[in-house]
C-alpha positions in Angstrom: -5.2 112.7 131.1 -3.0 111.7 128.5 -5.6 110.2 126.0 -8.1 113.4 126.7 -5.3 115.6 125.3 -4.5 113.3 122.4 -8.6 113.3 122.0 -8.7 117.2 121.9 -5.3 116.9 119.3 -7.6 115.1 117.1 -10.9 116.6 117.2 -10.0 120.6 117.0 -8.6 120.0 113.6 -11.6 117.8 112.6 -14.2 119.7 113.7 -12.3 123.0 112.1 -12.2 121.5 108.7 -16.4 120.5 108.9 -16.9 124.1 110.0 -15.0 125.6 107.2 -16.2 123.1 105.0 -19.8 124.1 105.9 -19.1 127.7 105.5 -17.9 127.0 102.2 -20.5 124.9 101.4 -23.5 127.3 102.7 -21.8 130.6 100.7 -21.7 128.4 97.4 -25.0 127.5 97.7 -26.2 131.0 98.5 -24.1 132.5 95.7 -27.3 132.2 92.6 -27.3 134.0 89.1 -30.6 135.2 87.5 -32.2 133.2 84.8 -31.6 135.2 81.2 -32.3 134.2 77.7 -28.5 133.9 76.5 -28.2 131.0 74.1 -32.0 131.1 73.0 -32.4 131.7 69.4 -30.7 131.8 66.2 -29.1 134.5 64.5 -25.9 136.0 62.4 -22.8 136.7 63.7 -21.2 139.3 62.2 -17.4 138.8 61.3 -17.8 135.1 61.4 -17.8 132.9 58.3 
């Protein structure tokens, strides 16, 4: 009984740390921004010498 609990002491943290990690993970990946033309080109900037 007494190594079961110290089992469970170490594996409920663990395990909670990989499913946050995951969550984590899996919103980052899901959070995308749209393509845009931002940089493209050549031009003057006004105010800038």
């Amino acid at each position: 009984m007494r190594t079961s609990r110290k089992l469970i002491q170490i594996l409920v943290p663990l395990l909670t740390v990989a499913l946050l990690s995951g969550a984590a993970f899996a919103m980052m990946a899901s959070n995308t921004v749209p393509g845009s033309d931002a940089g493209s080109g050549s031009g003057a900037i006004s105010g800038y010498r």
